[in-house]
C-alpha positions as CSV (number, residue, x, y, z in Angstrom):
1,X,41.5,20.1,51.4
2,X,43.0,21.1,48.3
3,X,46.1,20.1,48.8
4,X,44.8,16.8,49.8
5,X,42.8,16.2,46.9
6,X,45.9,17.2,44.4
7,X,47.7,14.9,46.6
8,X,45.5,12.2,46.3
9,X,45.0,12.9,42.2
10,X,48.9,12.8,41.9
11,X,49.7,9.6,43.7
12,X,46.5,7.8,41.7
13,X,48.1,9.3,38.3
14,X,51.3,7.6,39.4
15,X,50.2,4.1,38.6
16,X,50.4,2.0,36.3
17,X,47.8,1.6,33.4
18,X,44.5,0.1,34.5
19,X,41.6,-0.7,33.4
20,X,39.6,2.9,32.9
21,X,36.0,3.7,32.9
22,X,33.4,6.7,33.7
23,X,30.1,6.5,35.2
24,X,26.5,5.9,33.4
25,X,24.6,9.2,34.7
26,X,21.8,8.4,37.0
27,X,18.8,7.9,35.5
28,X,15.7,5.6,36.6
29,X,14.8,4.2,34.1
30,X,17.9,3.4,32.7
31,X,18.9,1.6,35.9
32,X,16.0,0.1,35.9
33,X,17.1,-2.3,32.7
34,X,20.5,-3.1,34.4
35,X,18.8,-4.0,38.0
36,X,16.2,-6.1,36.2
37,X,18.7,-8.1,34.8
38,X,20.6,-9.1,37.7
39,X,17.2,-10.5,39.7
40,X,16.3,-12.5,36.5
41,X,19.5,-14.0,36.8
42,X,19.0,-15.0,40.0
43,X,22.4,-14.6,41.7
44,X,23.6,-10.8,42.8
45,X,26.3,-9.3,40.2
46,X,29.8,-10.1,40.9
47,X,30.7,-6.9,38.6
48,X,28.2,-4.5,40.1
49,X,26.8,-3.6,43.9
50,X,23.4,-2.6,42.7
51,X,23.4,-0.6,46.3
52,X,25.3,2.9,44.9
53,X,25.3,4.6,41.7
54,X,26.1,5.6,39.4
55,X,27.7,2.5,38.0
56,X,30.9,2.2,36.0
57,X,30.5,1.6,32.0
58,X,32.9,-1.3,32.3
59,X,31.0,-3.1,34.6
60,X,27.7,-2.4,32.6
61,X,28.6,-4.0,29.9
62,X,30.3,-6.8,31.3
63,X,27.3,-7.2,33.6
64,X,25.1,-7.3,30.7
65,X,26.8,-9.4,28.4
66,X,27.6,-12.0,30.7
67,X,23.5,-12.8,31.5
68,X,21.4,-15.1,29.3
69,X,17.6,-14.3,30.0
70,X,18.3,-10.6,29.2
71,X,16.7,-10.3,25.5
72,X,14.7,-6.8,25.2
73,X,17.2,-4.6,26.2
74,X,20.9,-6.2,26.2
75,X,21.6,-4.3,22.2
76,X,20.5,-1.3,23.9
77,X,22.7,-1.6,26.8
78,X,25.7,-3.0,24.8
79,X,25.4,0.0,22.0
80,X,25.8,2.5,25.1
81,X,28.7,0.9,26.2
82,X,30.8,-0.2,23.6
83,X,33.8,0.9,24.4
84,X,34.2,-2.0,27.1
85,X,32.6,-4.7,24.3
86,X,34.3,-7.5,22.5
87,X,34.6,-5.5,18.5
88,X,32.5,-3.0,20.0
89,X,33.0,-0.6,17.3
90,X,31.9,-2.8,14.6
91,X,29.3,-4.1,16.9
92,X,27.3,-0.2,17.7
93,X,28.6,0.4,14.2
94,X,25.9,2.8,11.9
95,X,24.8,1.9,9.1
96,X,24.2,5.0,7.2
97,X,26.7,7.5,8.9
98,X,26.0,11.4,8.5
99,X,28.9,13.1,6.4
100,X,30.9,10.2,6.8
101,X,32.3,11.7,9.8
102,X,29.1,12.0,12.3
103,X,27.5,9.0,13.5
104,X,29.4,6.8,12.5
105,X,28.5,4.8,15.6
106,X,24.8,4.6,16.8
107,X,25.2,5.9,20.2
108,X,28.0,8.7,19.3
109,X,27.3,11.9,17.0
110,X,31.2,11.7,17.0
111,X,34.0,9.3,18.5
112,X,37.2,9.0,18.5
113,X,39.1,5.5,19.5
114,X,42.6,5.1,19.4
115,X,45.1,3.1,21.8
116,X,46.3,6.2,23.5
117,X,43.0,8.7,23.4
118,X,39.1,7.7,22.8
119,X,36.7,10.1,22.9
120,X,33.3,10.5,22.4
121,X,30.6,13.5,21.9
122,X,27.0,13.8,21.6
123,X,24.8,16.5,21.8
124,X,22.3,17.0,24.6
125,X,18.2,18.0,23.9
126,X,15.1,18.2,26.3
127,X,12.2,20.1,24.3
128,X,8.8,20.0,25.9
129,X,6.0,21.9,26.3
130,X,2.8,20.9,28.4
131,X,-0.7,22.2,29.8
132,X,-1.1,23.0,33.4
133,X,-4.6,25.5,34.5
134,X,-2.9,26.4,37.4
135,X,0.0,27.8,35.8
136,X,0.2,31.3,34.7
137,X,2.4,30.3,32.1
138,X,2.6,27.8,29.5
139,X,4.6,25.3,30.7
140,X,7.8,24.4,28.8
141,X,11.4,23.1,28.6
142,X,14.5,23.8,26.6
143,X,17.7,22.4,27.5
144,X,20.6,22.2,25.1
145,X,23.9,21.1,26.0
146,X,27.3,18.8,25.1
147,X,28.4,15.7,26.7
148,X,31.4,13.8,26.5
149,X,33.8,11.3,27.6
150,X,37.0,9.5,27.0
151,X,39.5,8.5,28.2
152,X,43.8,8.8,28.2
153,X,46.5,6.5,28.0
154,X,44.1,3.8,29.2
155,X,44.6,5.3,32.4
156,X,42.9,8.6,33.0
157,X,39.2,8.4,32.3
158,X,37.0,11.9,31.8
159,X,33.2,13.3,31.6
160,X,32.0,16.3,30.7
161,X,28.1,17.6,30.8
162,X,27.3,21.3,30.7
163,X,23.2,22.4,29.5
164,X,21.6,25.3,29.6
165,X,17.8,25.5,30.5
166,X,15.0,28.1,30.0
167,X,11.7,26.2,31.9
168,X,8.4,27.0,33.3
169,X,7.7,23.9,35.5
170,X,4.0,22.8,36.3
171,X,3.0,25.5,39.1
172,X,3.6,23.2,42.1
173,X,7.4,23.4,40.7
174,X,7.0,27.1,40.9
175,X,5.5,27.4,44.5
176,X,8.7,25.3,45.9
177,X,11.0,27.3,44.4
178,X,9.3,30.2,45.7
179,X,9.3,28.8,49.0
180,X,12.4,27.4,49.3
181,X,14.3,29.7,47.0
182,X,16.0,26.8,45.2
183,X,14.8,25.0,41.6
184,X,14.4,21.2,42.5
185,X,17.7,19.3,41.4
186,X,19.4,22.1,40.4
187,X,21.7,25.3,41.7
188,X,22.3,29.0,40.6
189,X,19.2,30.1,39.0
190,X,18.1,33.5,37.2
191,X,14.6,34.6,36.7
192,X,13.3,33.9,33.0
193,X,10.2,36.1,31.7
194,X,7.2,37.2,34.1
195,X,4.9,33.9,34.4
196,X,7.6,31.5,36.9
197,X,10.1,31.2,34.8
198,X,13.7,29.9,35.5
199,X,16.9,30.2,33.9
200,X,19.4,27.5,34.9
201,X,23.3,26.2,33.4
202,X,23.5,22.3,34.4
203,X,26.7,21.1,34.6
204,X,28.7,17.8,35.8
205,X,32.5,16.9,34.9
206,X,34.8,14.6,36.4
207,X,38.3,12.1,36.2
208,X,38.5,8.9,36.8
209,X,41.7,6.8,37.6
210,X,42.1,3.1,38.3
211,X,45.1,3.2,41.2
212,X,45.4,-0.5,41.1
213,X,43.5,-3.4,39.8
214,X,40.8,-3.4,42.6
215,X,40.8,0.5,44.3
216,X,39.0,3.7,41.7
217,X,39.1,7.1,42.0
218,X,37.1,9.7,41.2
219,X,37.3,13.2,41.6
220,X,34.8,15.9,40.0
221,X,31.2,17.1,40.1
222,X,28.0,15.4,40.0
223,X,25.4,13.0,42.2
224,X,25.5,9.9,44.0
225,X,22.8,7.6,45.2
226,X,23.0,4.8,48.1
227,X,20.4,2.0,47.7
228,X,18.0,0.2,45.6
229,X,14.8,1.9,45.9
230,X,12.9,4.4,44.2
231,X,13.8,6.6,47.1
232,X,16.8,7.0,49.6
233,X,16.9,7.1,52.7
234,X,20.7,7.6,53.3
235,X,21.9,9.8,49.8
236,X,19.6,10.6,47.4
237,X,20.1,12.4,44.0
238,X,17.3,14.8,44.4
239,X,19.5,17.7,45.8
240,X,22.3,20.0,43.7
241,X,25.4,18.2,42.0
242,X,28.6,18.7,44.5
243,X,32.3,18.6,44.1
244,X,33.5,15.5,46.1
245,X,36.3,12.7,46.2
246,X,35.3,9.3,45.7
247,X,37.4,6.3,46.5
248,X,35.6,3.4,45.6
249,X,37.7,-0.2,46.3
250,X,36.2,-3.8,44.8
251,X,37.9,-6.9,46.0
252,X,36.3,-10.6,46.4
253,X,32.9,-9.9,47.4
254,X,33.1,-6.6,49.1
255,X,32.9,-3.1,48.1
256,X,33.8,0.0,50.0
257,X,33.3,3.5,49.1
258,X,34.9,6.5,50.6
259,X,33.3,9.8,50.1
260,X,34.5,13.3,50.9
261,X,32.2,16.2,49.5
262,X,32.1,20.0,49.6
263,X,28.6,20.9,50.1
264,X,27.0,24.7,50.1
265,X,25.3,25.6,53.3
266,X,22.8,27.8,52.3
267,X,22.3,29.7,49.1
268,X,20.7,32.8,49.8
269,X,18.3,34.0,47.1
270,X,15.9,37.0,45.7
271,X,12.4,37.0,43.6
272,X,14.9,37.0,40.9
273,X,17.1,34.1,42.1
274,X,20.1,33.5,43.4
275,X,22.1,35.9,44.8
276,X,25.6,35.8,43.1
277,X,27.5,38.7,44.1
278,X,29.0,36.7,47.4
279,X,30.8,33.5,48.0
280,X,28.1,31.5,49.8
281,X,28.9,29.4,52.5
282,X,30.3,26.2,52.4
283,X,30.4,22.9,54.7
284,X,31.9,19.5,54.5
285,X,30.5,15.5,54.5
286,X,32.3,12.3,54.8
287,X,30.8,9.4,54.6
288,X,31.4,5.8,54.1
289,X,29.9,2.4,52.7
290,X,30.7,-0.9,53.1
291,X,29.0,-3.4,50.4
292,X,29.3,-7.6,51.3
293,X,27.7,-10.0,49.1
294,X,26.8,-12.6,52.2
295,X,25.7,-14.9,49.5
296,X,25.3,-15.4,46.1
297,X,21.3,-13.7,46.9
298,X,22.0,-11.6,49.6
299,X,23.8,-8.2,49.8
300,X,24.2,-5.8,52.8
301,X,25.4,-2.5,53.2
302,X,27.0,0.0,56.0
303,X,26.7,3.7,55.8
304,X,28.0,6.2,57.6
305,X,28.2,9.8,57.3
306,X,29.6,13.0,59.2
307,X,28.7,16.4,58.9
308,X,30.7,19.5,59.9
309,X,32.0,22.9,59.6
310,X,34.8,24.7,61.1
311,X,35.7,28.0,60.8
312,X,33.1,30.8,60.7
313,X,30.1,32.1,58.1
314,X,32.3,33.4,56.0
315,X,35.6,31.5,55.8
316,X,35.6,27.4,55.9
317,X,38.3,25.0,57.1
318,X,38.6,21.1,56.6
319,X,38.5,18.5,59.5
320,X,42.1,16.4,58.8
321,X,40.8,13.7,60.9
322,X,37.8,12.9,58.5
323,X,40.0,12.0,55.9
324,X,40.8,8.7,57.4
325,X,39.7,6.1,55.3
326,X,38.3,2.8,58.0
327,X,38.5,4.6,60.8
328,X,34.6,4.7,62.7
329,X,33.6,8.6,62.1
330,X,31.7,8.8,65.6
331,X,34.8,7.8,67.6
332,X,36.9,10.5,65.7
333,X,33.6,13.4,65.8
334,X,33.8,12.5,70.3
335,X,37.7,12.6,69.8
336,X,36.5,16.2,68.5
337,X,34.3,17.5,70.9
338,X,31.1,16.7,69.2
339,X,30.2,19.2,67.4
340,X,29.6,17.3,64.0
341,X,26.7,15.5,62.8
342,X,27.1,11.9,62.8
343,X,24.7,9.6,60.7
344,X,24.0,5.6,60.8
345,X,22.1,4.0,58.2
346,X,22.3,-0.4,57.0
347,X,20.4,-1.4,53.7
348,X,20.1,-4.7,52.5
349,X,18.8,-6.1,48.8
350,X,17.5,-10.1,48.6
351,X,17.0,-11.8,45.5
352,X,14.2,-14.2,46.8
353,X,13.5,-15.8,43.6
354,X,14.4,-14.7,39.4
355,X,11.5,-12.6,39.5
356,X,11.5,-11.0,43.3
357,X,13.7,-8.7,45.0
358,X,12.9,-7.6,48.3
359,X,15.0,-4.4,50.0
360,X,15.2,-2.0,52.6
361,X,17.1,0.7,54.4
362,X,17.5,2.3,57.9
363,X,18.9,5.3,58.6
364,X,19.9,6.4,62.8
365,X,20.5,9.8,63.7
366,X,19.9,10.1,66.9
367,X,18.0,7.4,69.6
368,X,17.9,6.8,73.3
369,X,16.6,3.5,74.1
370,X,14.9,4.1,77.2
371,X,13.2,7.5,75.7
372,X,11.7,5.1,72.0
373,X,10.8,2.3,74.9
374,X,8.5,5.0,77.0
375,X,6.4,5.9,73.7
376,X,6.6,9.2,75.0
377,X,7.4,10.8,71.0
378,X,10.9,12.5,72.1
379,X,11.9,14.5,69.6
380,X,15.4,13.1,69.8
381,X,14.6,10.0,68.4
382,X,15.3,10.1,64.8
383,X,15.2,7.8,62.0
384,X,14.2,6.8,58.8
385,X,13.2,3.4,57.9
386,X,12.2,1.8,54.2
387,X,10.9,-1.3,52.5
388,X,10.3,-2.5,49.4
389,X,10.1,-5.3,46.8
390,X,10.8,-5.7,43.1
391,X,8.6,-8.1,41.1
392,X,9.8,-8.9,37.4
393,X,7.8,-10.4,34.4
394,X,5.0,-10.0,37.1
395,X,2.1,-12.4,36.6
396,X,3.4,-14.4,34.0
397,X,3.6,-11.4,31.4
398,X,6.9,-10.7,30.0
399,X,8.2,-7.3,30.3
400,X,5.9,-6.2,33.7
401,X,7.8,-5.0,36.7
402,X,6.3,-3.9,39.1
403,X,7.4,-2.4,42.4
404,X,6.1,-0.9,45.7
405,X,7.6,0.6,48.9
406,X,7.2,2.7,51.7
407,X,9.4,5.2,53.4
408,X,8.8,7.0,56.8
409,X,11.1,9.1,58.4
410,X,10.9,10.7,62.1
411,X,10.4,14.3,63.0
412,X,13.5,16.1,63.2
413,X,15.7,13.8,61.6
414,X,18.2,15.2,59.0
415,X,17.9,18.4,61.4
416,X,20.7,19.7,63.5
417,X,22.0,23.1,65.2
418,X,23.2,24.9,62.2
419,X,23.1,25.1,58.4
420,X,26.8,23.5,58.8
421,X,25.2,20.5,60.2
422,X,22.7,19.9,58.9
423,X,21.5,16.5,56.3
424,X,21.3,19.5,53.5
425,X,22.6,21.1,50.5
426,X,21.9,24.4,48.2
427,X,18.9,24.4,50.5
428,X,17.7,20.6,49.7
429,X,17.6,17.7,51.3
430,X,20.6,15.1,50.9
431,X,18.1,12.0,51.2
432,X,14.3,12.4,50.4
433,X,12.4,14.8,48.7
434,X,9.9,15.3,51.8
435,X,12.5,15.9,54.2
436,X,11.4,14.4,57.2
437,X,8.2,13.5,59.6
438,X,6.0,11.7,56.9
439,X,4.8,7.9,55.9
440,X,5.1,7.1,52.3
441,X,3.4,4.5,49.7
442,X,5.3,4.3,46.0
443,X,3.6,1.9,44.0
444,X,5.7,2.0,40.5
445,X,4.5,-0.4,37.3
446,X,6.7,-0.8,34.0
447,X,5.8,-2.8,31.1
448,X,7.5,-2.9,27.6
449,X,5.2,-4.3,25.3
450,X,7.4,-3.8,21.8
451,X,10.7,-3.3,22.0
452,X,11.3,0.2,21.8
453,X,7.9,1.4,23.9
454,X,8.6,1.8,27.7
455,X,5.4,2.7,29.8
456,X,5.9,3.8,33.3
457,X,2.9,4.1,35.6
458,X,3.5,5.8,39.2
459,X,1.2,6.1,42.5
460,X,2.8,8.0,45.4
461,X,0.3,8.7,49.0
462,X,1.7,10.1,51.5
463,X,1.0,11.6,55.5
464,X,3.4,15.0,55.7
465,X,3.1,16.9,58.8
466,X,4.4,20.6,58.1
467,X,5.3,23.1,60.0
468,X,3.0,26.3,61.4
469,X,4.5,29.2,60.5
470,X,7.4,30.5,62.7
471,X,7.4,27.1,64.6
472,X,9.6,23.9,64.2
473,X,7.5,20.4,64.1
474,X,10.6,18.7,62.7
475,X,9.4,18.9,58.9
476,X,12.1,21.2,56.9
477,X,16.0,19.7,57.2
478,X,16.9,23.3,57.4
479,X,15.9,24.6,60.4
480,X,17.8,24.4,64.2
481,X,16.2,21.8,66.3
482,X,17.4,23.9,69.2
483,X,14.0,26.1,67.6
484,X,11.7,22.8,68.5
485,X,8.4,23.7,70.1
486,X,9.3,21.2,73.0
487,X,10.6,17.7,73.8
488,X,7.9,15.1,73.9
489,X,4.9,14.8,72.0
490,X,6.0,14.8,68.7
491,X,4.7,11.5,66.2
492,X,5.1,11.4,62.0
493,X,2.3,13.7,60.7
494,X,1.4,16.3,63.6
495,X,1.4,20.2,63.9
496,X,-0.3,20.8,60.2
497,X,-1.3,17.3,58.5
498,X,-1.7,16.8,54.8
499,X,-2.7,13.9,52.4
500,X,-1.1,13.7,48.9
501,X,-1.8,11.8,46.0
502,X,0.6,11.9,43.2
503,X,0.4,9.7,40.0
504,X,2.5,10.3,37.0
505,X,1.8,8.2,33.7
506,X,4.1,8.3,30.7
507,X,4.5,6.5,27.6
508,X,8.1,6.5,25.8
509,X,9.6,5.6,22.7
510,X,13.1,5.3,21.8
511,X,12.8,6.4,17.9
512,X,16.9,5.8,17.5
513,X,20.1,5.7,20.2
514,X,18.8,7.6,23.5
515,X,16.6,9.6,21.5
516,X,13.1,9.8,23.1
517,X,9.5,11.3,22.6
518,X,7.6,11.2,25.8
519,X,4.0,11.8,26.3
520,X,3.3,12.6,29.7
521,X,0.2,13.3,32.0
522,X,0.6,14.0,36.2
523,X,-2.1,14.5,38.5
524,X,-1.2,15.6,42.0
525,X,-3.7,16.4,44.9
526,X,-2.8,17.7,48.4
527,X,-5.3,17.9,51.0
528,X,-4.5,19.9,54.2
529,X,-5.7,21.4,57.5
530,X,-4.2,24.4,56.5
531,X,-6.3,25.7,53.1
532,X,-3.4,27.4,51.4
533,X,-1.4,24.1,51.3
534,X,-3.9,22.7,49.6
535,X,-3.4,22.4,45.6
536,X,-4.9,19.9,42.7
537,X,-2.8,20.0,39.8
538,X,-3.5,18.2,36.0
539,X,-0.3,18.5,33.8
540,X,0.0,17.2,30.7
541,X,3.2,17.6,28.6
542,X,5.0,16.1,25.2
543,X,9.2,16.3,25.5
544,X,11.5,15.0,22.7
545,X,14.7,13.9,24.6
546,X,18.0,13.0,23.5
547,X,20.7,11.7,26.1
548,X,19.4,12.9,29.1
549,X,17.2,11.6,31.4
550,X,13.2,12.5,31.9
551,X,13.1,15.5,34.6
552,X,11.2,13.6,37.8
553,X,9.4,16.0,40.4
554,X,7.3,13.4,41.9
555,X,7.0,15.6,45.5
């Protein structure tokens, strides 16, 4: 595979100059101001297929500057992105710059722009501290770090993040990490102090190359999301960063992605984290997405993903035939044998009116017709399903969105034989945070009253069914299904049922540039058969942020 990817780099190099641009890192809320703008427009972006991030600078700001109705935000947007705006130096320009040297732009502690290099460098801060009764602890943050990008030649684009984090998280943080030996988001981790402490480096780097006016590549280590919900169904940023080759081509009103990732199958890990003294195991997923705008309102999308391992525990080999680009993966994983993991999933996006966007998603891994027609709750029928709808300026009040959707996902689905087939990595689930047989409601609300003020109100129920202990109801992603209790009977919620009630409220305000203070409060409640599931947690918390997005561990 390495061979392949130095191939791949080499050739792309080759080209002429293009066009360059990195990627916005994800981050809700930020989205949240580029999506809006597109539905107030009415039409979908010609620039941007709203249906996988992260999204390229260039087409931000093009996006953005191109739409009328987009007042609150467009400076803010535009400032990020100035690299890819008309005089955008003068435009983000400071106007009392630190030393002469240091900000002399307001989005950059330090830049660089010439015709053959830019560059551009800014710190990275996350202070908090919060109160939670159930936490042994007091709960805190502290993440400092670097970021940069650039780009060389106008042809070779590059980002850069690395942070290092010290953390208590609120004590339902703690107990997953205990239980599943992993810190949410995140990789390696160290112990920190006696009261659930971790110690954790972030870090996410990358190139970018245009090959020709319509195809991209990009080749590094980070997250990708597929759809335009809250949640995904299909590929979900809630699991560890991965190394992975993207191939992402844009012509007329289609856009098709080709993924190929390293993944790790399991991380195995100690009271004291994880255990680094051995390569861990590795496994491999390709996947596919096909974007069409049908019309100027309606956009669908094709996914399709593969997962596999060859070789044994210790040593991993790559599958050659996956790295066809168009070819269908389930014709090539039977040409195989079978022995893969093949995934289906379709998402669509509609932009009824300028201030409605409905959108869904549906993800198959495994049906028989005849079994899902007899109601019989086979275990082999698996899939996940979502629906939602996007409602801006709600109500006549400028500034409200509001949003609601539900998710439900099958028992067993995400599951498979093996840690080398299965929907996971580092030990966390590639699509949602649940992992699989539950219903969920999210009920989102965001209103900007002033300009600089963003107030985010969330409401999450859900139905979980979890596993008894030493059995396999089709809950956790990482267990064998081959380890099932049975083949009929099983429907979303049984074996150990519980309710949960999550609603996180936060008030931010952007006192310069991407530099935040957050007042926070959460309140999460699970009810359960099972008394020592249950938990009721009250955590309130104060953060200072400066370019990096507000930690989300709405589970």
């Amino acid at each position: 595979m390495k061979k392949g990817l130095a191939f791949c780099v080499a050739v792309g190099m080759s080209m002429g100059a293009m066009a360059q641009s990195v990627y916005a890192p994800l981050n809700q809320d930020y989205y949240h101001l580029i999506d809006r703008a597109e539905v107030i427009n009415g039409d979908v972006s010609p620039s941007i297929h709203s249906s996988f991030k992260p999204y390229r600078r260039v087409d931000i700001a093009s996006h953005v500057d191109s739409l009328s109705q987009f007042e609150p935000n467009k400076k803010y947007l535009l400032t990020d992105n100035w690299e890819f705006v008309a005089d955008g130096e003068e435009y983000a320009r400071s106007k009392k710059p630190f030393l002469k040297w240091f900000y002399r732009s307001r989005a950059d502690m330090l830049h660089v722009n010439k015709e053959a290099f830019q560059l551009k460098v800014s710190p990275v801060l996350y202070l908090g501290v919060g109160r939670d009764e159930n936490s042994a602890g007091r709960p805190f943050i502290n993440t400092r770090g670097i970021e940069l990008r650039g780009q060389i030649d106008q042809r070779v684009g590059f980002y850069s993040f690395v942070g290092e984090n010290q953390a208590i998280f609120p004590d339902y943080v703690q107990k997953y990490t205990a239980s599943n030996g992993v810190v949410p988001n995140e990789a390696f981790w160290k112990k920190y102090g006696e009261n659930g402490g971790v110690d954790f480096i972030n870090a996410r780097g990358y190139i970018t190359f245009q090959a020709t006016k319509h195809i991209g590549v990009q080749f590094g280590h980070d997250k990708n999301f597929i759809g335009n919900g809250y949640r995904s169904m299909l590929l979900s940023d809630f699991a560890a960063p991965s190394t992975f080759l993207k191939i992402q081509t844009k012509v007329w009103r289609i856009q098709y992605t080709n993924l190929f990732t390293e993944l790790v199958a399991d991380a195995p890990y100690s009271s004291f984290g994880s255990n680094g003294t051995e390569a861990f195991p590795k496994k491999f997923m390709t996947a596919h997405h096909l974007s069409i705008n049908l019309t100027d309102r309606l956009n669908v999308g094709v996914y399709e993903a593969i997962m596999f391992h060859r070789g044994d525990s210790t040593s991993t080999a790559f599958e050659w035939n996956y790295l066809n680009p168009i070819i269908f993966y389930r014709s090539i994983e039977q040409y195989t044998g079978s022995p893969d993991n093949a995934l289906f999933g379709i998402d669509f996006k509609w932009n009824a009116l300028r201030q409605l966007q409905i959108y869904g998603q549906g993800l198959l891994d495994e049906m028989v017709i005849g079994e899902l027609k007899a109601n019989n709750g086979w275990w082999g029928n698996k899939y996940s399903l979502q629906l939602g709808g996007k409602y801006y300026n709600a109500l006549g009040i400028e500034n409200l969105d509001l949003q609601a959707e539900y998710n439900m996902s099958r028992p067993f689905t995400y599951q498979h034989e093996s840690i080398f087939t299965n929907y996971a990595h580092y030990r966390q689930p590639l699509a949602h945070p649940f992992g699989a047989n539950f219903h969920e409601v999210v009920m989102i609300g965001r209103y900007q009253p002033i300009r600089y003020l963003y107030l985010t109100a969330k409401v999450i129920l859900a139905q979980r069914g979890n596993d008894r202990p030493n059995e396999n109801y089709g809950s956790d992603v990482m267990k064998d299904y081959n380890s099932r209790n049975g083949d009929y009977g099983y429907e979303i919620g049984d074996s150990v049922p519980s309710q949960h009630v999550f609603v996180d409220v936060m008030a931010s305000y952007m006192l310069r540039q991407n530099l935040f203070i957050d007042l926070r409060h959460i309140y999460r409640d699970v009810k359960s058969d099972a008394s020592a599931m249950e938990s009721t947690t009250q955590y309130t918390s104060i953060a200072l942020r400066l370019n990096i997005a507000a930690r989300d561990h709405s589970f």
